[in-house]
ZAVEX-732912 format. One line per field, with one value per residue (C-alpha): residue number from 1; x, y, z; residue in one letter. Coordinates in steps of 0.05 Angstrom, whole numbers, padded with zeros to 5 digits. Layout:
<nodes>
k <- NUM/...
xx <- X/...
yy <- Y/...
zz <- Z/...
r <- a/...
</nodes>
This chain:
<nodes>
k <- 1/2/3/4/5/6/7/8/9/10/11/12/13/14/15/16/17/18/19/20/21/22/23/24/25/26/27/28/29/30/31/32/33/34/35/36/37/38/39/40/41/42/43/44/45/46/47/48/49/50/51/52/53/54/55/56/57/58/59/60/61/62/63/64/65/66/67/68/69/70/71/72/73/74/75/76/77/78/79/80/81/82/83/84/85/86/87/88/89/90/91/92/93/94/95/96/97/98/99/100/101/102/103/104/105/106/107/108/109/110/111/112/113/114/115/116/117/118/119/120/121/122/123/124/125/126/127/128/129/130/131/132/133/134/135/136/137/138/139/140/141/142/143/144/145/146/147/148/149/150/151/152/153/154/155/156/157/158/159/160/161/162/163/164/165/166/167/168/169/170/171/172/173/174/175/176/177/178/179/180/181/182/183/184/185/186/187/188/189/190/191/192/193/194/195/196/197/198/199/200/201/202/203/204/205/206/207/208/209/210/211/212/213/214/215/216/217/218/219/220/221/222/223/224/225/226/227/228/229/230/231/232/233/234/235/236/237/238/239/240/241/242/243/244/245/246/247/248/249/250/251/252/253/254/255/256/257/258/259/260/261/262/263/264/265/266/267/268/269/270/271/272/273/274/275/276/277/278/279/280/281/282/283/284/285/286/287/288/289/290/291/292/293/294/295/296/297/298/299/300/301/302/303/304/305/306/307/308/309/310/311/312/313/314/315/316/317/318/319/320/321/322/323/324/325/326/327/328/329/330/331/332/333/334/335/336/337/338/339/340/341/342/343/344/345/346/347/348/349/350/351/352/353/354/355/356/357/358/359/360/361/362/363/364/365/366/367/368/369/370/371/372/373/374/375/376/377/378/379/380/381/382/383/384/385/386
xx <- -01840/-01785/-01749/-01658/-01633/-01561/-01543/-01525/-01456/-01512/-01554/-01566/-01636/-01643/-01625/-01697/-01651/-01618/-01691/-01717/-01655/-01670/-01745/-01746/-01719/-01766/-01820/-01805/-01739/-01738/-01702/-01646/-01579/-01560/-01612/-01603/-01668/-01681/-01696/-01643/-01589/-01625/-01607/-01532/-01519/-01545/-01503/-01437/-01451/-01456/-01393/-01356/-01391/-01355/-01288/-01286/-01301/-01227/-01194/-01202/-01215/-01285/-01270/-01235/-01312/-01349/-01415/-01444/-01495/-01462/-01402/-01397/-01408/-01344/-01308/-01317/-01297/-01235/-01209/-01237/-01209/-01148/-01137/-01164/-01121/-01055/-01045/-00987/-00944/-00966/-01024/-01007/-01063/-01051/-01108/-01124/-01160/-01218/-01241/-01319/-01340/-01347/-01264/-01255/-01313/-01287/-01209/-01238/-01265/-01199/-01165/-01202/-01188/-01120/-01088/-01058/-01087/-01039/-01084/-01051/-01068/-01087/-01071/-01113/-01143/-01156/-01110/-01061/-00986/-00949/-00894/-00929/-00948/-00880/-00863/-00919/-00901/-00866/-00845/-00909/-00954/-01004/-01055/-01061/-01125/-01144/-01198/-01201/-01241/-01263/-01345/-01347/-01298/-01298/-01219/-01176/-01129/-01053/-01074/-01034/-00973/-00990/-01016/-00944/-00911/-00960/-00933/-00855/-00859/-00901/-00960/-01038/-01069/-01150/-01182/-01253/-01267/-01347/-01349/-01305/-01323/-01363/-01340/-01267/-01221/-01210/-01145/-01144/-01076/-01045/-01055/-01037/-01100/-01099/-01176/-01226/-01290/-01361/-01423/-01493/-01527/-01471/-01470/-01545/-01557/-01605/-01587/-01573/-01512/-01444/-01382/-01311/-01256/-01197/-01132/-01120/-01077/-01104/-01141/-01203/-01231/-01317/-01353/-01426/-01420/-01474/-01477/-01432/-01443/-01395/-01352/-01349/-01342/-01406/-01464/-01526/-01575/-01552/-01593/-01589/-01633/-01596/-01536/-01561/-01575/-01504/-01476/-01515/-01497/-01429/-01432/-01466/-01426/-01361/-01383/-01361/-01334/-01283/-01346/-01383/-01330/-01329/-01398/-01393/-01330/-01360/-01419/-01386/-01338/-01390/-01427/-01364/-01351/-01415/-01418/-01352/-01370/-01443/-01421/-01367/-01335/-01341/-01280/-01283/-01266/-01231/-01179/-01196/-01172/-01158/-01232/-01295/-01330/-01396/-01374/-01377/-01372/-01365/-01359/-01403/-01374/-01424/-01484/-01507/-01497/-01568/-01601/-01574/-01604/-01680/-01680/-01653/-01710/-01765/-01733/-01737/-01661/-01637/-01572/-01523/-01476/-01435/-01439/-01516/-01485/-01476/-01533/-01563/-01504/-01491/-01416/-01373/-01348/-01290/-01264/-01260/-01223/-01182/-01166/-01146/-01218/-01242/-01314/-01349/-01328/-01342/-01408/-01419/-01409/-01450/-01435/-01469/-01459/-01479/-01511/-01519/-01593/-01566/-01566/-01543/-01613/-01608/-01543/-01563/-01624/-01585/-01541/-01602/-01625/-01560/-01538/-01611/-01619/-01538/-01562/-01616/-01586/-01524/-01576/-01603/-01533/-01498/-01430/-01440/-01417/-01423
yy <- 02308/02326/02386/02395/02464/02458/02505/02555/02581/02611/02645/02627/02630/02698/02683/02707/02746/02786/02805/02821/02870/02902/02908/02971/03011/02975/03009/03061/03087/03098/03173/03183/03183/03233/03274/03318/03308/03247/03199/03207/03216/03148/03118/03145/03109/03042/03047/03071/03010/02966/02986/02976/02901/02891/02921/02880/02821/02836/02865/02930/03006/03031/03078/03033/02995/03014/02993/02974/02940/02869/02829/02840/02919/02921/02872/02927/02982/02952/02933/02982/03040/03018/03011/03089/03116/03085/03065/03119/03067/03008/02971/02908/02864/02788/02748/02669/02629/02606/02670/02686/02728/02791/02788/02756/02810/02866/02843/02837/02899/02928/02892/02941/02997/02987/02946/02872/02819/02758/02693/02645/02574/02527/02464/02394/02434/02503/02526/02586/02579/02650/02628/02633/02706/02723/02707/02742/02797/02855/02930/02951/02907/02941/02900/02824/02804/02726/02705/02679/02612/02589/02582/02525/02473/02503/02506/02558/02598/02605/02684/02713/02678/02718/02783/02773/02768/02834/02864/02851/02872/02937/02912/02917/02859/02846/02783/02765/02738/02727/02659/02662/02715/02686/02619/02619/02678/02730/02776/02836/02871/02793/02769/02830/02837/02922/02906/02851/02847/02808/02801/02788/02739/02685/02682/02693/02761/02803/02805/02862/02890/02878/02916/02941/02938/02987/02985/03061/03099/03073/03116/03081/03131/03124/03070/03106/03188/03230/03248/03248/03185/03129/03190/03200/03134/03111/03154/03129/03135/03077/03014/03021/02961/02917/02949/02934/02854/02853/02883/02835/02775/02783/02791/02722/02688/02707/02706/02633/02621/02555/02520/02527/02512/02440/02422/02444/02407/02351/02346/02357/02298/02253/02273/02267/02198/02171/02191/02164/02102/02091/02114/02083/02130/02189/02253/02304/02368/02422/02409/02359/02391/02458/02480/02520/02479/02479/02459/02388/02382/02318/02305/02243/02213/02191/02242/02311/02354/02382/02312/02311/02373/02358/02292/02321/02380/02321/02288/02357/02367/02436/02440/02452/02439/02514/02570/02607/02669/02621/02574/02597/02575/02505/02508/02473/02505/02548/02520/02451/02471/02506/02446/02399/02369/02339/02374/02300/02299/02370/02372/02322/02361/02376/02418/02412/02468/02469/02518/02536/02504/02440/02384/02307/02283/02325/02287/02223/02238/02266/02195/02157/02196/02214/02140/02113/02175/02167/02083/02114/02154/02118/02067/02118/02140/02115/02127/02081/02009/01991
zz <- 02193/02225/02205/02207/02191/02166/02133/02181/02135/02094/02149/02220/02258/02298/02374/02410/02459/02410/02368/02445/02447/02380/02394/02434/02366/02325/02365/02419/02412/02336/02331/02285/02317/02291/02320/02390/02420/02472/02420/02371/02438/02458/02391/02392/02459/02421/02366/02397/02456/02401/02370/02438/02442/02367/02387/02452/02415/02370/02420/02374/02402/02394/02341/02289/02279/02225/02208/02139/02109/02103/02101/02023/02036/02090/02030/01988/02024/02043/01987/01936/01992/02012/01926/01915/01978/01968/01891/01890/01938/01892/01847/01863/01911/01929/01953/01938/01894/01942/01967/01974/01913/01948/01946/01877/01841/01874/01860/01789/01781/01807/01748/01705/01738/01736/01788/01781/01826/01843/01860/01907/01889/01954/01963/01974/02041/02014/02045/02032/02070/02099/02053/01993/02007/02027/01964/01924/01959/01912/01920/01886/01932/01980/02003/02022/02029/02057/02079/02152/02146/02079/02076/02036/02064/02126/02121/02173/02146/02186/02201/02247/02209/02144/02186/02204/02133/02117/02182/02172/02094/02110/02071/02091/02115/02111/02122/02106/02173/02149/02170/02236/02278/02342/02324/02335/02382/02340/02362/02310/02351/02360/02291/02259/02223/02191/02160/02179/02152/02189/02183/02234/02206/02210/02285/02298/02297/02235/02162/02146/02176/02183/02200/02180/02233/02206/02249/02267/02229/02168/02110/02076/02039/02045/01994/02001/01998/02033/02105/02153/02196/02226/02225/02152/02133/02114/02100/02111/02166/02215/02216/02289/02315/02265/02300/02369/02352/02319/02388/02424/02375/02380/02454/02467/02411/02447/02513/02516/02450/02474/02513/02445/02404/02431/02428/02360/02349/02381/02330/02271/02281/02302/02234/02196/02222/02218/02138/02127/02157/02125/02064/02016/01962/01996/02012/02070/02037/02071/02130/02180/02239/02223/02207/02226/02288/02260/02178/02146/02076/02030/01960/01947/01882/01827/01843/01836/01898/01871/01875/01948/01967/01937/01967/02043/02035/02018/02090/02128/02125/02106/02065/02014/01960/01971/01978/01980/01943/01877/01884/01813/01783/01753/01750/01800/01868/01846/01913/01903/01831/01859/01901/01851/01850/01777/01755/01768/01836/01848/01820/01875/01935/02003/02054/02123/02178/02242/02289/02366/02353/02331/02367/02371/02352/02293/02272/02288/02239/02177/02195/02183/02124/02087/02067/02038/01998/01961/01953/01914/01872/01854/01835/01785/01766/01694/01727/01789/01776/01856
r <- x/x/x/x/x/x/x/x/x/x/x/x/x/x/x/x/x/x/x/x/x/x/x/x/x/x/x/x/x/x/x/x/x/x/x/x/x/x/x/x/x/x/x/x/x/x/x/x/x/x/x/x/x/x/x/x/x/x/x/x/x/x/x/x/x/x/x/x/x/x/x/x/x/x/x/x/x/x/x/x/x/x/x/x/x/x/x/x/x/x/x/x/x/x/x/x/x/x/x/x/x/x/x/x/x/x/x/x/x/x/x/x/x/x/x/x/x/x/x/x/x/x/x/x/x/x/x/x/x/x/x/x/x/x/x/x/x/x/x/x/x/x/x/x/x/x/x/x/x/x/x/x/x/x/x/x/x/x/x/x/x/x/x/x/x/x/x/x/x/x/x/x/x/x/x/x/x/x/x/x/x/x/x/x/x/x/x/x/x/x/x/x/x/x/x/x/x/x/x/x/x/x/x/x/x/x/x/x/x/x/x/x/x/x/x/x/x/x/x/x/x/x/x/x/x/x/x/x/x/x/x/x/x/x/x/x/x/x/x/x/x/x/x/x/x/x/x/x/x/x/x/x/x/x/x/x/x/x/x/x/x/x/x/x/x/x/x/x/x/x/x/x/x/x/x/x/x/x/x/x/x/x/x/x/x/x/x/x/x/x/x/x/x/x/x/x/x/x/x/x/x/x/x/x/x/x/x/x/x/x/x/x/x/x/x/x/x/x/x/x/x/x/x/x/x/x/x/x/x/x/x/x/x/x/x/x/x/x/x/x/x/x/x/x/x/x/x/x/x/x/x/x/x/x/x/x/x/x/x/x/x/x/x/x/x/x/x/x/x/x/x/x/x/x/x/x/x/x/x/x/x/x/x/x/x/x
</nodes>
């Protein structure tokens, strides 16, 4: 049978050349950097490379990377730090409605502690305007926080126009950019990005690890307390051949990020028109131009999202309805809520994302699949009159 992963917005397959650059601290070269003999000194020059591959990538300085243990981890410590620092300026944090849960927990567990969280709504797109944060904007307000590219509808978010609006008001700006870095250009000093948070193992590199970008001249007071590595940032022995394959990751990933970028684009469409011509009833959610290369996602009215999924996985296709972090859950996407979606319609949703392993046959395969398995099922369905 053959076999379709997509569902590369929850994890993507590690690249062989990046595992074959973490290998040698896996097995040889496996001192502690912070160590002065040969093999910790070997380890150092690993980890601090790696951080220049990540600042290249933003256009950031070496020493405003941090690395941490995940995307969610670098959430975390932005948010939570830039709160504990500078609450004597302000407790009031704007983000929006749609953002991954490592932003909406951790905004909620501020809310406890103190500190008011404004929620923009989106509109039909997901999408959050500059305007709208201009005007949430208030003398007390520290910290804007939107996410860069939404990882369930795939949707882009006008960046450098709010990093603007943070910029001109004297506000902090952080963007979970989970989802975009290695997939779109990314300039932290051109978009006016203060904090941007990413992750490996969304752009082929080990899970694992991710990392903080903090503009300098900002204070983000540590999340984990201990030693004293990434400068007193983050203690914690370093993960340092996770760091190496996230160096390396983000390396390849950018290293011709527009020639990528339209075979990706060039996919997706073909996937998105094929389903909205072989299947009636059906809504692209999430913007259709202004979105992630490698996302597709539909709500398929009259069926579960669930049924979907079992039915692909029987065919060998790989995907799913949202996002992996709430796939336990049997509530609607909060997204497509907070999109003006009906529960029905929501419940009904799949989202397909594409990798750098996918290819045209792959599409043409989920095109013949897709269509015969939603007949099916809105033949079982009580809600289908068709």
């Amino acid at each position: 049978m053959k076999r379709v992963y997509m569902d590369n917005a929850a994890t993507t397959a590690l690249r062989r050349d990046v595992l074959d650059a973490m290998m040698p601290y896996l097995t040889d070269i496996y001192g502690n950097p912070s160590s002065l003999h040969y093999f910790g000194q070997e380890a150092h020059k690993a980890v601090e490379n790696a951080r220049h591959q990540v600042a290249s990538a933003l256009n950031a300085e070496d020493n405003e990377i941090v690395f941490t243990g995940c995307g969610t981890e670098a959430d975390n410590m932005a948010l939570k730090g830039i709160a504990e620092k500078y609450q004597s300026k302000g407790k009031h944090i704007i983000t929006s409605s749609v953002e991954h849960h490592a932003i909406l927990h951790t905004c909620e567990y501020l809310e406890k502690h103190g500190f008011e969280v404004t929620y923009l709504p989106v509109d039909e797109y997901g999408m959050v305007k500059a305007e709208q944060v201009r005007d949430a904007i208030r003398s007390d307000t520290i910290l804007v926080s939107i996410m860069f590219a939404n990882n369930e509808v795939g949707t882009i978010m006008p960046i450098k126009e709010i990093g603007a609006v943070c910029r001109e008001k004297g506000v902090f700006f952080h963007t979970d950019a989970v989802q975009a870095v290695g997939h779109v250009a990314i300039d932290v000093k051109a978009m006016n990005i203060d904090l941007l948070s990413l992750s490996a193992h969304k752009l082929h590199g080990p899970k694992g690890v991710g990392a903080l970008y903090i503009r300098k001249g900002i204070v983000v007071p540590p999340l984990l307390h201990g030693g004293a590595q990434e400068r007193r940032k983050r203690a914690g022995t370093e993960n340092v051949a996770g760091i190496v394959g996230l160096g390396k990751a983000i390396e390849i990933a950018c290293s011709d990020i527009e020639g990528t970028s339209k075979r990706m684009c060039y996919l997706r469409d073909k996937l998105i028109n094929g389903i909205e011509a072989s299947i009636p009833e059906v809504k692209l959610n999430g913007h259709r131009t202004e979105r992630l290369p490698g996302n597709v996602n539909f709500s398929i009215k009259y069926i579960e999202g669930e049924s979907i999924l079992l039915m692909l996985d029987i065919n060998g296709i790989a995907a799913s309805s949202g996002s992996a972090c709430t796939s336990g859950s049997l509530d609607p996407s909060h997204v497509l809520l907070a999109m003006g979606m009906p529960h029905e319609t929501a419940h009904g949703s799949l989202r397909l994302t594409l990798g750098d392993d996918t290819t045209e046959d792959d599409i043409d395969y989920v095109l013949e699949v897709l269509p015969e398995i939603v007949v099916k099922l809105r033949k079982m369905s009580p809600l289908y009159h068709g």
